[in-house]
Backbone as CSV, one residue per row, in Angstrom:
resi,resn,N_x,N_y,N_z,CA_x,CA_y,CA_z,C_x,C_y,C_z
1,UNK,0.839,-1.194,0.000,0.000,0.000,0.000,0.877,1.247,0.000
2,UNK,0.534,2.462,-0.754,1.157,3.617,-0.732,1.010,4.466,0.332
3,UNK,2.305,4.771,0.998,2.307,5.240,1.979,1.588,6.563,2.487
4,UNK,1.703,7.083,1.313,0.842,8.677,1.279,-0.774,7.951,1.647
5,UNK,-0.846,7.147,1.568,-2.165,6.902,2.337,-2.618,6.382,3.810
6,UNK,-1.366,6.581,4.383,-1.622,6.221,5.837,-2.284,7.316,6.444
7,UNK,-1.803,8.584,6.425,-1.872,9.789,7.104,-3.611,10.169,7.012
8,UNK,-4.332,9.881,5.690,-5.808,9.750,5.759,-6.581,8.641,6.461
9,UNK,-6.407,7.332,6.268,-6.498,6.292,6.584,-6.202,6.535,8.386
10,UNK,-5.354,7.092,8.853,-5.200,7.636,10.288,-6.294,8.227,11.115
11,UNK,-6.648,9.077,10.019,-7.756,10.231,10.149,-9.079,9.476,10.212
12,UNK,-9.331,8.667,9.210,-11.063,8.146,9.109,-10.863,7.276,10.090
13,UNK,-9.348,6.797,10.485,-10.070,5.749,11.905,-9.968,6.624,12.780
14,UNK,-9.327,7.520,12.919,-9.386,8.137,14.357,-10.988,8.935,14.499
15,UNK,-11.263,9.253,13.420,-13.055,9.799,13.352,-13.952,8.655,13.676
16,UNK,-14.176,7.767,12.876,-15.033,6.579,13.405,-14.730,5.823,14.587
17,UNK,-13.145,6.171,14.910,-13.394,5.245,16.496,-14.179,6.392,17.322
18,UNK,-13.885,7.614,17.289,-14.571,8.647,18.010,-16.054,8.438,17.977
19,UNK,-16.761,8.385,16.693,-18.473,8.229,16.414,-19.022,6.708,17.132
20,UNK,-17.651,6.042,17.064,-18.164,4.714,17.718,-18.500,4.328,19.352
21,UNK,-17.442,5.643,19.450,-17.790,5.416,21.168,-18.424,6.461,21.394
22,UNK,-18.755,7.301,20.532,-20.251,8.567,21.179,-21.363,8.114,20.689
23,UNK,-21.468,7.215,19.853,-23.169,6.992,19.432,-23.541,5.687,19.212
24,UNK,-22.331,5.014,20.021,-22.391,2.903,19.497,-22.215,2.659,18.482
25,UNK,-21.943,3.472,17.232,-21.949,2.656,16.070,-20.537,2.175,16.008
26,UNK,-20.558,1.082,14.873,-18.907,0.952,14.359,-18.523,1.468,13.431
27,UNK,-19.146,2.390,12.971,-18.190,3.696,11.913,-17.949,3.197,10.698
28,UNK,-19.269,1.668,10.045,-19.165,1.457,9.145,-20.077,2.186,7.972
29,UNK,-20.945,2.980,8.698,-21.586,4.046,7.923,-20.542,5.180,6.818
30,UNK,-19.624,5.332,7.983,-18.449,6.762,7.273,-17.044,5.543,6.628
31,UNK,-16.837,4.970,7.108,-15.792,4.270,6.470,-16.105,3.847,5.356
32,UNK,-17.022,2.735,5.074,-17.554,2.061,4.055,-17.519,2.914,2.218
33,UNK,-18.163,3.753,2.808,-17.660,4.852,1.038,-16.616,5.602,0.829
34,UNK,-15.431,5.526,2.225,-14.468,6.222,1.794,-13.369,5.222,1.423
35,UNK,-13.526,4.165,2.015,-12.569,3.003,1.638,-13.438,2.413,0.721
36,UNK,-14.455,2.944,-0.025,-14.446,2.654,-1.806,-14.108,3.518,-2.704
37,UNK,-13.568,4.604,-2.294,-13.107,5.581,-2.647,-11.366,4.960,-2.867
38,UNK,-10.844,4.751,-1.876,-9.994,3.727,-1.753,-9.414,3.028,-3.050
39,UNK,-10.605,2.183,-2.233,-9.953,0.799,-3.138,-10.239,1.095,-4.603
40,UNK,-10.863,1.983,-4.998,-11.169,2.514,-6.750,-10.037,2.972,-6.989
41,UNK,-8.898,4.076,-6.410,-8.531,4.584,-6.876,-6.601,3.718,-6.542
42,UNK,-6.819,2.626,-6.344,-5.654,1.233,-6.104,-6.218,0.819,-6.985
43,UNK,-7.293,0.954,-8.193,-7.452,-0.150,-9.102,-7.811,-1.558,-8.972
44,UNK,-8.398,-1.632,-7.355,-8.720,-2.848,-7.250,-10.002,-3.645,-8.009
45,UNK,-10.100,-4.834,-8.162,-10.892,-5.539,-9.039,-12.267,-4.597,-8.576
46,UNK,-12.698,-4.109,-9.969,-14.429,-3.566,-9.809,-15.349,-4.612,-8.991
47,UNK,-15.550,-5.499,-9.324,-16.398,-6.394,-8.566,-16.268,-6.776,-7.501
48,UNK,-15.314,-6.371,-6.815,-14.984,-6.777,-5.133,-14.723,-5.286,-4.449
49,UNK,-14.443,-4.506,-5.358,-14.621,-2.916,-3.958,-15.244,-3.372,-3.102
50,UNK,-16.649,-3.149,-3.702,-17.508,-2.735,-2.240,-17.232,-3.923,-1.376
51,UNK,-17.324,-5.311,-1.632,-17.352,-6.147,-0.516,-16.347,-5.963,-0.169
52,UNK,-14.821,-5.525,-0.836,-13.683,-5.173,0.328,-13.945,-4.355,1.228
53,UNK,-14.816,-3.614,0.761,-14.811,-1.951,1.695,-15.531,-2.584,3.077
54,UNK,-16.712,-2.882,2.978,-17.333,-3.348,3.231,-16.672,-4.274,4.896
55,UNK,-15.974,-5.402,4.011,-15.582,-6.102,4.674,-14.597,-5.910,6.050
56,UNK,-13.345,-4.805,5.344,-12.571,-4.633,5.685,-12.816,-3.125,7.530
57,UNK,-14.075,-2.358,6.539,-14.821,-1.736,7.595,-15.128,-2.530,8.927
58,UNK,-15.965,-3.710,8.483,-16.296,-4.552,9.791,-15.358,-5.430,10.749
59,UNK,-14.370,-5.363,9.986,-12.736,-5.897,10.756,-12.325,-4.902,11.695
60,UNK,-12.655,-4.047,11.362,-11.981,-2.703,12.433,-13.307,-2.807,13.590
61,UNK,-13.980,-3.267,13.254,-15.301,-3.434,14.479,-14.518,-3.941,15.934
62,UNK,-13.674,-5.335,15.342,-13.260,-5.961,16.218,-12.303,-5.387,17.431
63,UNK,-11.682,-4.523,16.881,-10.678,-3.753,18.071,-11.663,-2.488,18.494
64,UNK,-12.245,-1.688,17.333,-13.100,-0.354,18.098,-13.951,-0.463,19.463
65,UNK,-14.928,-1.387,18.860,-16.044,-2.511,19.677,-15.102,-2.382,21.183
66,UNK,-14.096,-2.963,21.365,-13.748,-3.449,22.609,-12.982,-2.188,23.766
67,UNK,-12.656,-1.166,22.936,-11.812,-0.112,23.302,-13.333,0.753,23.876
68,UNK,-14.155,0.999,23.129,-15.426,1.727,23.177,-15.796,1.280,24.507
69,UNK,-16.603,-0.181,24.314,-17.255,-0.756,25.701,-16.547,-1.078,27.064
70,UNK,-15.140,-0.711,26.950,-14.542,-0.570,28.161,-14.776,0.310,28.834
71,UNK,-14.969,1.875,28.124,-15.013,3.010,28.614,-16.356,3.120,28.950
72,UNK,-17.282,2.431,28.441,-18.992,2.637,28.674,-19.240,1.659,29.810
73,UNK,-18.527,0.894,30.001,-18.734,0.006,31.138,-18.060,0.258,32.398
74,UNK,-16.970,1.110,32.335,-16.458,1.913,33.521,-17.521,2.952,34.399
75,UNK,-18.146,3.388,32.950,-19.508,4.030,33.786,-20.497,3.422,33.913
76,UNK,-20.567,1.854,33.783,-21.935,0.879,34.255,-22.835,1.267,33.559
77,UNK,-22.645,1.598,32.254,-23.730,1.867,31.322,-24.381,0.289,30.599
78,UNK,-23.993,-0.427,30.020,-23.706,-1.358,29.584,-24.533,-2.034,29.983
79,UNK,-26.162,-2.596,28.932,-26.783,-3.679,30.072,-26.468,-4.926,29.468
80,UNK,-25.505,-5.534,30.134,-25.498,-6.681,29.899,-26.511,-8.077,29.754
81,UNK,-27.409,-7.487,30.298,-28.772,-8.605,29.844,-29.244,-8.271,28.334
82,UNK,-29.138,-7.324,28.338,-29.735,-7.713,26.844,-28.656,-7.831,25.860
83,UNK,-27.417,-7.676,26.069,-26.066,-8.056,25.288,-26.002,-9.633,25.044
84,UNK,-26.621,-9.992,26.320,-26.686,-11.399,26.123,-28.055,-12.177,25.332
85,UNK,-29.233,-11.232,25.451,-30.311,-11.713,24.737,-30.014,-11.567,23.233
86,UNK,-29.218,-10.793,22.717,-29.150,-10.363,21.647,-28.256,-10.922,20.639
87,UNK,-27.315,-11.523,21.819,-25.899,-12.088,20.945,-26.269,-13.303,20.328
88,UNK,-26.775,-14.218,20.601,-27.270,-15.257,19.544,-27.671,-15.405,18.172
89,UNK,-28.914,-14.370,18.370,-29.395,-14.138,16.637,-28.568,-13.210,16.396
90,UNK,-27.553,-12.400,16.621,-26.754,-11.956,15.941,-25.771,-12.512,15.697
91,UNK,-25.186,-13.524,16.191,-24.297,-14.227,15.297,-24.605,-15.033,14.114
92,UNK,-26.105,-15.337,14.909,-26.815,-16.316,13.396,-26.763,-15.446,12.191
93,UNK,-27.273,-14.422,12.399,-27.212,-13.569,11.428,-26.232,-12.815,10.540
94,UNK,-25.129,-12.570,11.352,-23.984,-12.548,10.714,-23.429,-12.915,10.102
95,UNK,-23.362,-15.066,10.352,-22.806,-15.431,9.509,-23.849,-15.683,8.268
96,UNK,-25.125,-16.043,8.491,-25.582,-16.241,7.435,-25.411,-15.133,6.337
97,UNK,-25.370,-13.577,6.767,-25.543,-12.416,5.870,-24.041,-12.346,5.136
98,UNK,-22.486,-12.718,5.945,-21.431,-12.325,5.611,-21.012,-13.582,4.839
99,UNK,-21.429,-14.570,4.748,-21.158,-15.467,4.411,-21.662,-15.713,2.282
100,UNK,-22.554,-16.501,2.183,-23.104,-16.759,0.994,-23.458,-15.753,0.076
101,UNK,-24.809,-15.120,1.266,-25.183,-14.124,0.737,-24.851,-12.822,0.260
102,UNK,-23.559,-12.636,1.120,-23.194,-11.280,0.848,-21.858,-11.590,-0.433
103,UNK,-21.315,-12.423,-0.987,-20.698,-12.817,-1.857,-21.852,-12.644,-3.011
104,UNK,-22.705,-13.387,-3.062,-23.684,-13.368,-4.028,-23.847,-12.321,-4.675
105,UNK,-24.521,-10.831,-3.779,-24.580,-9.957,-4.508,-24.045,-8.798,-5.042
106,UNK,-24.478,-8.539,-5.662,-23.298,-7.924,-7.184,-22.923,-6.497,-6.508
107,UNK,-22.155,-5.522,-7.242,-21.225,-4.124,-6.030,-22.576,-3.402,-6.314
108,UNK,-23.348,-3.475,-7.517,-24.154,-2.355,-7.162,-25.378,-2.463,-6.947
109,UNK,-25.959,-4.093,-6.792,-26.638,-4.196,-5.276,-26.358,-4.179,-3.773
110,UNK,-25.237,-4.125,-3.538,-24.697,-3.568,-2.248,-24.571,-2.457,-2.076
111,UNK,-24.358,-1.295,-3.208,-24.491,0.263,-3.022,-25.787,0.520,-2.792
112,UNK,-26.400,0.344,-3.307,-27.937,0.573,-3.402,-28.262,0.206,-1.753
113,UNK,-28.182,-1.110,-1.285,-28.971,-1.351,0.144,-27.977,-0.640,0.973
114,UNK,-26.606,-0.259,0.866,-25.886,0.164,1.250,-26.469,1.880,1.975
115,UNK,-27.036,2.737,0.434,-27.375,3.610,0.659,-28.484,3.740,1.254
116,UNK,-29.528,2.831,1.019,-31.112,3.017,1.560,-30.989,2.217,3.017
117,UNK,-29.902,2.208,3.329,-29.913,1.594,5.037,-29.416,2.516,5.753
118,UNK,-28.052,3.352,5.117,-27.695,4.958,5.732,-28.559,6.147,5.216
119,UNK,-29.261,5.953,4.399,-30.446,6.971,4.231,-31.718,7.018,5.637
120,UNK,-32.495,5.721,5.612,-33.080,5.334,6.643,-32.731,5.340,7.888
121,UNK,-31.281,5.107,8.278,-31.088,5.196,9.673,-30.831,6.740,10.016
122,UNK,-30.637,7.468,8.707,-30.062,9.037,9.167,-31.907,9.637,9.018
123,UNK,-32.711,8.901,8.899,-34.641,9.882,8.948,-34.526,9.436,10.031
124,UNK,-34.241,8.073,10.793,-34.837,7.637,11.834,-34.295,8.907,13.044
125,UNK,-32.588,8.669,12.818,-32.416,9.568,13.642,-32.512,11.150,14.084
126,UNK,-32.928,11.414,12.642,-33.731,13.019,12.387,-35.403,12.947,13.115
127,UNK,-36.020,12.294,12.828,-37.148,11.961,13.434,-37.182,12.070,15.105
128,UNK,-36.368,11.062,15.895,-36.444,11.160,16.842,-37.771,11.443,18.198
129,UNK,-38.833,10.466,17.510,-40.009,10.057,17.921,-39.752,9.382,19.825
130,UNK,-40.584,9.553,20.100,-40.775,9.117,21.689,-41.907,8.149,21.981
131,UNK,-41.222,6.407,22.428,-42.134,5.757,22.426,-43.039,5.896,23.508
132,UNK,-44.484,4.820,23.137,-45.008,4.976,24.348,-44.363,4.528,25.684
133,UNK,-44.425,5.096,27.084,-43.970,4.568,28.280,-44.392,3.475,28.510
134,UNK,-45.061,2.812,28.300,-45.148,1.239,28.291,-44.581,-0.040,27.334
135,UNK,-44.275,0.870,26.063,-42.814,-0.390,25.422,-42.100,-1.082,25.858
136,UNK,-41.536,-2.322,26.151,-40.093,-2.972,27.184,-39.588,-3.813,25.580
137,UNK,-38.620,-3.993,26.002,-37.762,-5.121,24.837,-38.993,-6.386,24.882
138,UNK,-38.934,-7.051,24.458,-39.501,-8.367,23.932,-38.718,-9.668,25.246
139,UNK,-39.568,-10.690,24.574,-39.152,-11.777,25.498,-37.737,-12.695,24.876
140,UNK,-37.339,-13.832,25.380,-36.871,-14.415,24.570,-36.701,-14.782,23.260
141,UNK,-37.747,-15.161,22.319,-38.148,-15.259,21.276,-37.724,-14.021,20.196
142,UNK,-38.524,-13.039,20.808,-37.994,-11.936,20.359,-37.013,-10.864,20.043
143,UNK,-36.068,-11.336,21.709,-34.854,-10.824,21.061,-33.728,-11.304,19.971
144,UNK,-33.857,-12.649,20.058,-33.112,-13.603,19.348,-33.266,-13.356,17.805
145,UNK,-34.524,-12.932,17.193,-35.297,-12.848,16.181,-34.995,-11.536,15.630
146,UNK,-35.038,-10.745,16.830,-34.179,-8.666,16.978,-32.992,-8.989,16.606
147,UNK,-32.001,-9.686,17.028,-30.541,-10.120,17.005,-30.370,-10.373,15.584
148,UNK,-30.997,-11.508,14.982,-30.646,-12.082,14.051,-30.914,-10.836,12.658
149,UNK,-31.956,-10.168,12.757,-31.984,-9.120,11.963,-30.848,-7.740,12.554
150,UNK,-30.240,-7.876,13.378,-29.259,-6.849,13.424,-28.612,-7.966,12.679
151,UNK,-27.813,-8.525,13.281,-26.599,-9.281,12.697,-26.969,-9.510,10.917
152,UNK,-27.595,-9.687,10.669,-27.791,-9.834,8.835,-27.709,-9.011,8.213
153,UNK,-28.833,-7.687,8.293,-28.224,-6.241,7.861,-26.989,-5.947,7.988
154,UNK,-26.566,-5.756,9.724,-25.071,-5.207,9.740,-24.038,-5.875,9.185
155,UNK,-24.081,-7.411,8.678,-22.995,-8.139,7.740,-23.059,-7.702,6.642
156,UNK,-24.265,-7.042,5.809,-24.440,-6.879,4.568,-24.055,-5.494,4.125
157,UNK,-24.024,-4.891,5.093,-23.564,-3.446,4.929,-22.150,-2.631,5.540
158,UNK,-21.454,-3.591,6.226,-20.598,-3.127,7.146,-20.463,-2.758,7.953
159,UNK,-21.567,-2.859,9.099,-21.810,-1.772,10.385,-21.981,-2.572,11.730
160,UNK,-21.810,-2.002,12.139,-21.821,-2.294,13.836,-23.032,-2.623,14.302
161,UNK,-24.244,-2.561,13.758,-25.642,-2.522,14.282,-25.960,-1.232,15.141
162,UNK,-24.985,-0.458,15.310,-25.638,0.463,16.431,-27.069,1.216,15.585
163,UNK,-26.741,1.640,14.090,-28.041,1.966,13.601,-29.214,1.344,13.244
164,UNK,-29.573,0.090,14.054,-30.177,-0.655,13.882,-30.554,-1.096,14.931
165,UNK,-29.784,-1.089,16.377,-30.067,-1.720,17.627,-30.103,-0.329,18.496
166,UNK,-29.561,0.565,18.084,-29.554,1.942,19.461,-30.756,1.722,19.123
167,UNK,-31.485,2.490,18.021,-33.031,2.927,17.603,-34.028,1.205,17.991
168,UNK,-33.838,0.841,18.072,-34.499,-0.464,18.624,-34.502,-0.661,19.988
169,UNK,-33.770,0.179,20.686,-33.943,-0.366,22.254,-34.314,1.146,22.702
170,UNK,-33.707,1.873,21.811,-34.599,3.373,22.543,-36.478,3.356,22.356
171,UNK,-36.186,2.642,21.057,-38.065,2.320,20.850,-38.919,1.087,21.763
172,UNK,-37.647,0.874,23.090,-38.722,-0.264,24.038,-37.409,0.924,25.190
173,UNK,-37.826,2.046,24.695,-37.088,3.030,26.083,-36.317,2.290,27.145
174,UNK,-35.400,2.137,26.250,-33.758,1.821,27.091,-33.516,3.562,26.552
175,UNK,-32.917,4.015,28.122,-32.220,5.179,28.297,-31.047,5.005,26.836
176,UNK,-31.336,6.371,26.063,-30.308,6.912,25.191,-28.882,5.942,25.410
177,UNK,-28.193,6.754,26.580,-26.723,6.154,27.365,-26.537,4.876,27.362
178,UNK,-27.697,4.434,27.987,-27.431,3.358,28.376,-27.564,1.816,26.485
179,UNK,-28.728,2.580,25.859,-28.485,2.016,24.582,-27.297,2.480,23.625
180,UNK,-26.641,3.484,23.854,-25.163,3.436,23.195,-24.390,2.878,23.724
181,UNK,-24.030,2.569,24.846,-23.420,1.709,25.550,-23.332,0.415,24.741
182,UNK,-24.727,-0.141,24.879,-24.750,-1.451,24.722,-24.379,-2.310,23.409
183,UNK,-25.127,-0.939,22.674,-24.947,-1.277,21.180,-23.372,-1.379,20.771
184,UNK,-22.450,-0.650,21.903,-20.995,-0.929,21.194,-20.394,-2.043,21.400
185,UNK,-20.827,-2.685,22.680,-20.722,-4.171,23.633,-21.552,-4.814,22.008
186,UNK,-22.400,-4.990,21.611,-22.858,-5.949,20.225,-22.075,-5.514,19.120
187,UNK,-21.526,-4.729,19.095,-20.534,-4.513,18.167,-19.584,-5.785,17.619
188,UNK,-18.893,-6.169,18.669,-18.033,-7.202,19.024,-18.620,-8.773,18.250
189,UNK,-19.898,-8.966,19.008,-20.519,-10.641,18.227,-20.942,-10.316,16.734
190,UNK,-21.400,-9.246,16.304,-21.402,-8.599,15.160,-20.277,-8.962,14.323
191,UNK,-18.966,-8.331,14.885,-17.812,-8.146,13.807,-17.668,-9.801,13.513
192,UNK,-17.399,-10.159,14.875,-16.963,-11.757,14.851,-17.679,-12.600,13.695
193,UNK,-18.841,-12.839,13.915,-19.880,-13.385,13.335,-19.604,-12.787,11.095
194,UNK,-19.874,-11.649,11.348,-19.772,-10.976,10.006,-18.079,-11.542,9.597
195,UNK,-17.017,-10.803,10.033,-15.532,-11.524,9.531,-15.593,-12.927,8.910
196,UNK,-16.525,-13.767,10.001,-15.916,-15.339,9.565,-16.556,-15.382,8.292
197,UNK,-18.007,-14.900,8.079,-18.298,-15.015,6.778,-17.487,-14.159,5.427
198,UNK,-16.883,-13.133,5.629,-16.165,-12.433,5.078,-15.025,-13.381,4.486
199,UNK,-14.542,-13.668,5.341,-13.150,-14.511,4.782,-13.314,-15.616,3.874
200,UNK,-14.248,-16.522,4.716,-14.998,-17.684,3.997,-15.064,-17.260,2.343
201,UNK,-16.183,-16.592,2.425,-16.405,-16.189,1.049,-15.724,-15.775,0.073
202,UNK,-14.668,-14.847,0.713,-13.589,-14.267,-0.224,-12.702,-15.475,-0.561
203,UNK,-12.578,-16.097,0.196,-11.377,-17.233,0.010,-11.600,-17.816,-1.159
204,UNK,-12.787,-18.141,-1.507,-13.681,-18.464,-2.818,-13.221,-17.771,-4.281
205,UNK,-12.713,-16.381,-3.927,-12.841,-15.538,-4.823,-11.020,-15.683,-5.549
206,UNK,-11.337,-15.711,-6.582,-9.876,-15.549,-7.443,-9.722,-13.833,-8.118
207,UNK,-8.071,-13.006,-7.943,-8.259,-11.676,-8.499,-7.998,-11.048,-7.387
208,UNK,-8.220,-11.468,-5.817,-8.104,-10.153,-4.683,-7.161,-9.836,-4.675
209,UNK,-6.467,-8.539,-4.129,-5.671,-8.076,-4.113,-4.437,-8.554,-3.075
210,UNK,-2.698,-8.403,-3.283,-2.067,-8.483,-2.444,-2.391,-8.135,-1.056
211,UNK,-2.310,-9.060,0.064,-2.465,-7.907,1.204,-3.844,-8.601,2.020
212,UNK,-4.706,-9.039,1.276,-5.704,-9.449,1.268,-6.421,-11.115,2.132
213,UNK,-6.971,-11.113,2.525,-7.741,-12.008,3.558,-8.950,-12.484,3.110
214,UNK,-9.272,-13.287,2.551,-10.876,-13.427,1.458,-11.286,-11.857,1.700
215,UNK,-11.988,-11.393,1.936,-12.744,-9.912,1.383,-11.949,-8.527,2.424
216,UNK,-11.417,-9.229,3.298,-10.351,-8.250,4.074,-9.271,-7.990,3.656
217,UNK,-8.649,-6.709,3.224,-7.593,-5.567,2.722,-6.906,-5.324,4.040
218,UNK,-6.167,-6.105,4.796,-5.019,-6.087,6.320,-4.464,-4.745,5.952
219,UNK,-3.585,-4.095,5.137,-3.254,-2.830,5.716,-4.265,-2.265,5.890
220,UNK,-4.983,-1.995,5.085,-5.830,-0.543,6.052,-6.177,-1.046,6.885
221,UNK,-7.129,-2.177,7.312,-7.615,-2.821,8.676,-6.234,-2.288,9.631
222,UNK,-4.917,-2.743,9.261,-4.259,-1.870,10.716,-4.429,-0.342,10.543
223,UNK,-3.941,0.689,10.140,-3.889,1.536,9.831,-5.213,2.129,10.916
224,UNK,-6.272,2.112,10.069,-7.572,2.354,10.855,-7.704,2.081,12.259
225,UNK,-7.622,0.513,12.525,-7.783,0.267,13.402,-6.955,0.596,14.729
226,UNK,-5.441,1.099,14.664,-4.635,1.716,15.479,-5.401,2.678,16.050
227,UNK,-5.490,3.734,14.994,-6.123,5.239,15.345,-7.896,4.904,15.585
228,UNK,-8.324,4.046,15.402,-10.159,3.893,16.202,-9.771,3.406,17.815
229,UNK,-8.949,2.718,17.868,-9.092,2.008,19.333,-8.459,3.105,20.023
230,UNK,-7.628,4.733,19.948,-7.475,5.279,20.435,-8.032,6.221,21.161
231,UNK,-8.771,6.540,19.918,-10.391,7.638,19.931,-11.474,7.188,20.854
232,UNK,-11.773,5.570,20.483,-12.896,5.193,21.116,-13.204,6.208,22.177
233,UNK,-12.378,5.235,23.210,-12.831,5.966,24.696,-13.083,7.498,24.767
234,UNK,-12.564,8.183,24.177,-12.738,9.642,24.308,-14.046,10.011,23.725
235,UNK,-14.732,9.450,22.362,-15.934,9.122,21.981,-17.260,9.083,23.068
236,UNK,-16.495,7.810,23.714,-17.376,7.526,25.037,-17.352,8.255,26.221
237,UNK,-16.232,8.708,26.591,-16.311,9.886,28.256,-17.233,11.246,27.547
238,UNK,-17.293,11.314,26.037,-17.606,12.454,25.509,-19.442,12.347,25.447
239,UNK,-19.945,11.140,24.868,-21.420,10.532,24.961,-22.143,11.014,26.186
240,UNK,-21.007,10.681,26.980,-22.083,10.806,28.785,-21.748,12.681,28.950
241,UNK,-21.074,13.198,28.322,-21.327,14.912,28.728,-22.243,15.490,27.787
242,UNK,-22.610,15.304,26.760,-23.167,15.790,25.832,-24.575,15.931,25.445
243,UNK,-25.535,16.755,24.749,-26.458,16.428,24.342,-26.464,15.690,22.910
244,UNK,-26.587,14.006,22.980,-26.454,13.273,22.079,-27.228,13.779,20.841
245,UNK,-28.699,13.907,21.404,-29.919,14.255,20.219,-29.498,15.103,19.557
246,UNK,-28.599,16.374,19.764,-28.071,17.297,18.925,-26.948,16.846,18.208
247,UNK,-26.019,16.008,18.907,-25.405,15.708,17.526,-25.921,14.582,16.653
248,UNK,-26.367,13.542,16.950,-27.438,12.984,15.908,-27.791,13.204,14.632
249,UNK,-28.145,14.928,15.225,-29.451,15.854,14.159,-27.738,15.992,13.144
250,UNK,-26.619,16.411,13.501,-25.249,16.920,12.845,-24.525,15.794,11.691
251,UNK,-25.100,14.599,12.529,-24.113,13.360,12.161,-25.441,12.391,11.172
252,UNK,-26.559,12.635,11.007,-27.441,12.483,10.101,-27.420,13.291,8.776
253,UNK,-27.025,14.344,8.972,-26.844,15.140,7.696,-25.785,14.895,6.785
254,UNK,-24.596,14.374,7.399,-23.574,13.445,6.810,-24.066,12.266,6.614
255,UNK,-24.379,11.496,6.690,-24.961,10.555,6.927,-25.842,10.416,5.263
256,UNK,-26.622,11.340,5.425,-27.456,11.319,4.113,-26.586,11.846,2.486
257,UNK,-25.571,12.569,3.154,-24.092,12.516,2.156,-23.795,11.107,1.439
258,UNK,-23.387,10.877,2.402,-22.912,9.356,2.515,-23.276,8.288,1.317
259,UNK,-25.011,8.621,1.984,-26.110,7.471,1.127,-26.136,7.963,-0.077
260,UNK,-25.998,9.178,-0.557,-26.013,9.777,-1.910,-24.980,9.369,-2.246
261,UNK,-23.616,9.152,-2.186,-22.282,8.754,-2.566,-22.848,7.471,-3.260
262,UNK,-23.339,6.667,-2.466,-22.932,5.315,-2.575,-24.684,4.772,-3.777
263,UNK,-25.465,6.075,-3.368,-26.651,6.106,-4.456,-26.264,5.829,-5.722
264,UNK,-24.941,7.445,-6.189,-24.543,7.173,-6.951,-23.780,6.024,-7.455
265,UNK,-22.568,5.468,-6.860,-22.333,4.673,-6.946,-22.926,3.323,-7.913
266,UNK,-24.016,3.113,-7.420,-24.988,1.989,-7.968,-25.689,2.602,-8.774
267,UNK,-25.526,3.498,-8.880,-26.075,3.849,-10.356,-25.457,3.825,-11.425
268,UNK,-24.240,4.409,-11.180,-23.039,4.127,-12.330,-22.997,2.413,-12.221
269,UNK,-22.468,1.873,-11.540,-22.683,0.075,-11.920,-23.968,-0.519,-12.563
270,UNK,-25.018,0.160,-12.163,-26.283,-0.460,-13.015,-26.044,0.016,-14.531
């Protein structure tokens, strides 16, 4: 890899480990189109960008994830009961999504759901609706079933689930805090779950690039991942001072950037 690209590559992890530990996500929303930006302009095989990007985004889950929920769990934010209701169908889901399926489809059906999943999660969080006081999470059944649809989306798109599980536990009113917290603690069975299918699949693939891990690109995965596990925590001491809902409203408007990038994107491939 060319070195003139560390010093950016520094930067987008040190930003997404920051977003990861202020709002639970894993910063596969902002990474994901800039490391296709990336890998386009390395000439890597057209038909595997995005799942590199993709892929290689949710690898950095694995170190952010753990740097994040240390610092959220120092402040006993963290509910571990439902980390545990949740982690099951999200691994199911992971691998099933990172695995077969997400090989299967083509770069610019992955831009496309790519964009209409960071489009949607940036209304949800513009919206910012208040459930009724009588919502609670679901029973057994249900979370497992919640899980497994985080974990499938977030394999298919690169993300942490936090845009998919914060807004899901704030809508059975789990405290804000306490659902960013948690969502960075699922971060972790997420990445795990999503990677193994990642590799699997790529391993399949003939054409990847030097450097490469079935659909994982290892330099940038370090690169990034140095500068996210640094940020995290500061992300997180920063979550508990702040008014979150306002930056939300800041980090949605990028957000809908984002989804237009990658709109386009799949449009030029179609």
């Amino acid at each position: 890899m060319n070195l003139s690209l560390i010093p950016p590559l520094l930067a987008l992890g040190a930003f997404t480990g920051f977003c990861a530990g202020l709002l639970g996500v894993g910063g596969g929303m902002i990474m994901v189109p800039f490391l296709t930006l990336l890998f386009t302009a390395l000439a890597f095989p057209q038909e595997a960008i995005v799942h590199m990007a993709i892929a290689t985004s949710m690898s950095t889950i694995l170190f952010t994830s753990l740097s994040s929920v240390r610092a959220h769990h120092k402040r006993g934010a963290v509910k571990w009961n439902v980390v545990l209701a949740l982690a099951p169908g999200i691994v199911i889901g992971g691998i099933i999504g990172g695995g077969k399926v997400f090989a299967a489809l083509k770069t610019g059906w992955l831009s496309l759901l790519f964009a209409v999943f960071v489009g949607f999660s940036a209304w949800q969080m513009l919206r910012n609706r208040k459930p009724p006081a009588s919502r609670q999470l679901p029973g057994a059944p249900g979370m497992v079933g919640a899980g497994t649809f985080i974990g499938f989306l977030s394999s298919l798109v690169g993300a942490g689930g936090g845009f998919v599980s914060v807004p899901f536990m704030t809508w059975c009113n789990v405290p804000i805090h306490n659902a960013v917290a948690t969502s960075a603690a699922l971060g972790f069975p997420i990445a795990v779950a999503s990677v193994i299918g990642y590799v699997w699949s790529g391993l399949q693939q003939t054409g990847l690039p030097t450097g490469s891990v079935g659909y994982v690109y290892l330099p940038a995965l370090a690169v990034v991942a140095v500068a996210s596990v640094l940020t995290a925590p500061l992300g997180a001491r920063t979550a508990h001072r702040m008014d979150v809902v306002r930056l939300k409203r800041v980090f949605s408007g990028m957000l809908f950037c984002l989804a237009a990038y990658m709109l386009w994107k799949a449009w030029r491939t179609f």
